[in-house]
Structures are given as C-alpha cells and as structure tokens.
N, C-alpha and C positions, 0 to 999 in steps of 0.2 A: 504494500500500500504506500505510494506517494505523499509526501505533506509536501505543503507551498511555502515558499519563507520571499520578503522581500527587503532587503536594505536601501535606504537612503543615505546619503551623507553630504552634506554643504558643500565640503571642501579637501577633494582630496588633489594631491600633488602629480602634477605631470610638468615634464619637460621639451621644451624644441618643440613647441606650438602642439601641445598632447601627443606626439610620436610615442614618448619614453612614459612611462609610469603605467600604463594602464591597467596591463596584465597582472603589474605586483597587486597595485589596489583593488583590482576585481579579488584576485586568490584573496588576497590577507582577508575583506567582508566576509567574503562568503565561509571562508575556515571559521572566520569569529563568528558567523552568524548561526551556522549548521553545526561546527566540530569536523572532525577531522573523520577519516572511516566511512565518509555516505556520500552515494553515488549519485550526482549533481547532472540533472537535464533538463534541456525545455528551456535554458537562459535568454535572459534578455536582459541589454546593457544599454542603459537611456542616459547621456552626456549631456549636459549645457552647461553656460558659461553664463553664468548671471553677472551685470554690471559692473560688481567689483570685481570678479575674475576677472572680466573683460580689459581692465585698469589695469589689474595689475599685470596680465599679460602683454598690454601696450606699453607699460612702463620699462619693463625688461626685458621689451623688444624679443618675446616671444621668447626667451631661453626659459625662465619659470612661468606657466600655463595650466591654472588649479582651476579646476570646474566641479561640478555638483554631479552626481551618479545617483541610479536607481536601478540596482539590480533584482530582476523578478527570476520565480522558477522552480522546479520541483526537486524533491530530492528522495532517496530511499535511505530511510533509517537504519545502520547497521552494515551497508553494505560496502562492498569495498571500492575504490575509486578506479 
C-alpha cells in the first residue's frame, strides 16, 4: 500500500542560475521527509523563484540562485530503494 507525503520549503540553495543544487535538495526532503528504506515514485518537483530569490539571484549575477520547491508523490513503507 502506497502513502503520499508532500514537502514544501521557501528557500533552498542552488547555484549557476539553478544548474547545481537541485538533486542534493530534492534527496536530503525527501530522506527527511519519508526516512531512509522506502521506495519513492510518482515524483513531482515544482520550482519558482519568488521576488526575493529573484534579487538575490540578480545580485550575484546568477552564481547563488535559491528558489522555493514543492515536492509531491508516493512512496512504499519499508521497502527498499
């Protein structure tokens, strides 16, 4: 049996105009949000850049580029990855 979990977070860290960070920041939610041991499917990974990312990304000229995330999706309890 499948349960659904979904994470939000403001502000997490990417670099070189979002290229670099993402896939850390997807793993690390979703381990914090599920644990470690359960087989994660069905993802969906929703990005924007609200106002002040946008600032701070034009401030430093795109080398730091933090945006907002909302990772959806299902996962099986117990199982292995």
């Amino acid at each position: 049996m499948s349960k659904t979990f979904e994470v939000k977070k403001g502000w997490i860290n990417m670099w070189l105009w979002g290229l670099v960070g993402k896939d850390i920041a997807v793993d690390e939610l979703i381990a914090k949000e599920i644990g470690d041991g359960n087989r994660v499917q069905n993802v969906k990974i929703d990005t924007q850049m609200s106002f002040l990312n946008g600032l701070v990304d034009f401030v430093t000229l795109g080398i730091y580029s933090p945006q907002s995330i909302k990772i959806t999706g299902d996962y099986q309890p117990g199982s292995s990855k």
